[in-house]
C-alpha positions as CSV (number, residue, x, y, z in Angstrom):
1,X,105.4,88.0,95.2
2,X,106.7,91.1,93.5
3,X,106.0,91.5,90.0
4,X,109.0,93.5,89.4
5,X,112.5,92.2,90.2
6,X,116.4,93.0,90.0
7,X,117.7,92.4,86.3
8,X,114.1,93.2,84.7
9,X,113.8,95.6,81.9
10,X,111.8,98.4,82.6
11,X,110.1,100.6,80.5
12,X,109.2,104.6,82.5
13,X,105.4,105.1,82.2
14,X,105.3,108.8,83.7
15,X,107.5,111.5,85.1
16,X,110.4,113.1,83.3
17,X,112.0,110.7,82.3
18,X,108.8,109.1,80.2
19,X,110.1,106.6,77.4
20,X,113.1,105.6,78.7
21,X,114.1,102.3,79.1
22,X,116.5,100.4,81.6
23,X,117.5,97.3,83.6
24,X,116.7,97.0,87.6
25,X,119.7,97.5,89.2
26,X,118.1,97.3,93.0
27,X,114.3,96.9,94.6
28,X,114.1,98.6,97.4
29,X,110.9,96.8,98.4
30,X,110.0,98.3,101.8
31,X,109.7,101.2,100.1
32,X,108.5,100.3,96.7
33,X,110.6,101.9,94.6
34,X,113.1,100.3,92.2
35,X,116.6,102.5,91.1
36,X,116.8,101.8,87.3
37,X,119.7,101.8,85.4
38,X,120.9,105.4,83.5
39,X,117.5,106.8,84.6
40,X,116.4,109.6,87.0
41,X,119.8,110.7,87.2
42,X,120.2,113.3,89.5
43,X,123.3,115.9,91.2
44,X,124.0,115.1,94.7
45,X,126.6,117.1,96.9
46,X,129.2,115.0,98.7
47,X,130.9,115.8,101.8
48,X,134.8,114.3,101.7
49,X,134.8,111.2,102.9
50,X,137.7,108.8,104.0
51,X,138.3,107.7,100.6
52,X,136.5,110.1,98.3
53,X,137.3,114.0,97.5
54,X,134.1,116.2,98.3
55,X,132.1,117.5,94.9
56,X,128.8,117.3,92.8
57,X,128.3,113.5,91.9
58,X,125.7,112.2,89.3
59,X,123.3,109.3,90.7
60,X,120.7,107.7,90.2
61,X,117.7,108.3,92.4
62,X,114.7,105.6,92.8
63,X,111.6,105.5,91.1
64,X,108.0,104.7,92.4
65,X,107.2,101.2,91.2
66,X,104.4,102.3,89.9
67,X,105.8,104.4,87.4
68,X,107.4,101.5,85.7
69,X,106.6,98.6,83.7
70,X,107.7,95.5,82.9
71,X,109.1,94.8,79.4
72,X,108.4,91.0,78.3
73,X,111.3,88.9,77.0
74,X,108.7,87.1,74.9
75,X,106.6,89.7,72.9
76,X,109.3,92.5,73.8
77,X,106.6,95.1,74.8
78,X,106.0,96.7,78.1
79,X,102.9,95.0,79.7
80,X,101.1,94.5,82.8
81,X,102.0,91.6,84.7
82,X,100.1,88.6,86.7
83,X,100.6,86.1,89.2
84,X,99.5,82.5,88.6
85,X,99.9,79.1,90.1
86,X,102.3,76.7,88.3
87,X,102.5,73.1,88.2
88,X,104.1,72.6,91.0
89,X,102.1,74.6,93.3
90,X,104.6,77.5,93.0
91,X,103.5,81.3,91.9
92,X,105.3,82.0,88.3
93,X,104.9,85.5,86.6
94,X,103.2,86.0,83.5
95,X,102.8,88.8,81.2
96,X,99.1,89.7,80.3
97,X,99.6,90.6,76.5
98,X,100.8,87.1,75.5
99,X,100.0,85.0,78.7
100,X,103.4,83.2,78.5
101,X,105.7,83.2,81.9
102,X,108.1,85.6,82.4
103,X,111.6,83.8,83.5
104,X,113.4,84.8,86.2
105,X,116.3,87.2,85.2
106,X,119.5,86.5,85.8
């Protein structure tokens, strides 16, 4: 189960962009990184494609998972996050700070 999904809010733990906050916009789990929205934005040259002119473009680039956190919709804070057996049998997220589950975002 991965701990952090698409359409989390993350909170940037280390690097230069330290502090800055942002929804998930894509997990790229097979190489655990997560590209997070308005951060790590970075210039990248474009060759002219078929439907776009050549020229400097501003991206964002992906971040190491583990230089993110999850923000908790419940006590709004960035925590750590755990993995727990519901009711039925299924694994549920849950933040560590105030051990309520974590829903999944939308």
């Amino acid at each position: 189960m991965r701990k952090i999904r698409t359409g989390d809010e993350v909170l940037v733990t280390s690097g230069r962009n330290k502090g800055q906050r942002g929804r998930v916009r894509q997990n790229l789990i097979d190489r655990d990184r997560v590209v997070v929205e308005n951060v790590n934005i970075v210039k990248k040259h474009l060759k002219r494609g078929r439907a776009r002119q050549a020229g400097i473009v501003e991206m964002e680039a992906p971040l190491h998972v583990s230089k993110v956190m999850l923000i908790c919709p419940n006590c709004g804070e960035a925590s750590r996050v755990g993995v727990r057996p519901d009711a039925n049998g299924k694994n549920e997220r849950y933040c560590k700070k105030c051990e309520k589950t974590i829903p999944r975002p939308e």
